[in-house]
N, C-alpha and C positions, 0 to 999 in steps of 0.2 A: 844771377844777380848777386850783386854784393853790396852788401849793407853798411855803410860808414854812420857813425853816433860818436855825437860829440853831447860830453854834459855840462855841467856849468860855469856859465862865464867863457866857456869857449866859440859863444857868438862874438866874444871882442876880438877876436885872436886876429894880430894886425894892426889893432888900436888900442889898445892895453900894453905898457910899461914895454914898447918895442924896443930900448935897450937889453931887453931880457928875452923878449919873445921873439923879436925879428918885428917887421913890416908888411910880413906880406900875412892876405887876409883868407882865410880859410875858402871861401867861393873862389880868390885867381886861384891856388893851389889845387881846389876841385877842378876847377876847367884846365888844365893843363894834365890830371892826372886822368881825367876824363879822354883825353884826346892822344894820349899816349896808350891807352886801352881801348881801343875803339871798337873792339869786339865783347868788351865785357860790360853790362849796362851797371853802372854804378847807382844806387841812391844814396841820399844823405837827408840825416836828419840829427836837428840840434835841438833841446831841452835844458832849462834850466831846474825844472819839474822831477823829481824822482818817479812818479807816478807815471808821467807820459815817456821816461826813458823803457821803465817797466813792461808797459804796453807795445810800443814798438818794439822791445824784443820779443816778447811772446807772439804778436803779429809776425813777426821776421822767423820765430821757430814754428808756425803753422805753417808757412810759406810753404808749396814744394818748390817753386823759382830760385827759394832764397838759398844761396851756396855758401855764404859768408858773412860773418857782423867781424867787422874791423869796429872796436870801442875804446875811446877816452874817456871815463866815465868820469873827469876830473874831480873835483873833493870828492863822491861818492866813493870814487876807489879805498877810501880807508876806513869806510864805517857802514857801507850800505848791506846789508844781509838782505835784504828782499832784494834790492840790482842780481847779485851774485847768485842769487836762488832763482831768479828768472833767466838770467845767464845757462848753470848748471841745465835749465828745462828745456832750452831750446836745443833742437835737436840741429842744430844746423854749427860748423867749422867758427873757433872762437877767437879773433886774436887780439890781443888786450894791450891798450897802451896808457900806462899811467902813470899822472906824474912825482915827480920824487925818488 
């Protein structure tokens, strides 16, 4: 399983400032990315919480299913030290996408 986490403000993503962002909305991009991988079970989860982004990774590094956290931890990526120290504990493959 692979783990997708989006953090703040990227429940708009599609409906917020689509001159910049584009139009399309993070659920068609799942179901399309979903069906292009049909062998790998995807989850996904959105937070705008530091706390429950927190939780779900530490969840996702007890996992033994979980293979992978694909993360946008969006404003968090510049000032979270508890994200990043929960990040660093999970034992599980990291790949980070942040913006700026």
């Amino acid at each position: 399983m692979i783990l997708i986490i989006n953090g703040p403000n990227l429940n708009l993503t599609g409906k917020r400032e689509p001159e910049i962002y584009g139009s399309e909305t993070f659920e068609s991009y799942l179901t399309r990315l979903r069906a292009s991988m049909p062998e790998t079970r995807i989850e996904y989860f959105q937070s705008n919480s530091e706390g429950a982004l927190i939780d779900r990774v530490q969840a996702a590094g007890a996992d033994a299913g979980c293979e992978g956290i694909v993360i946008n931890p969006g404003g968090y990526s510049h000032y979270s030290i508890a994200l990043a120290d929960a990040l660093r504990g999970a034992d599980v493959f990291i790949g980070v996408s942040a913006p700026g």
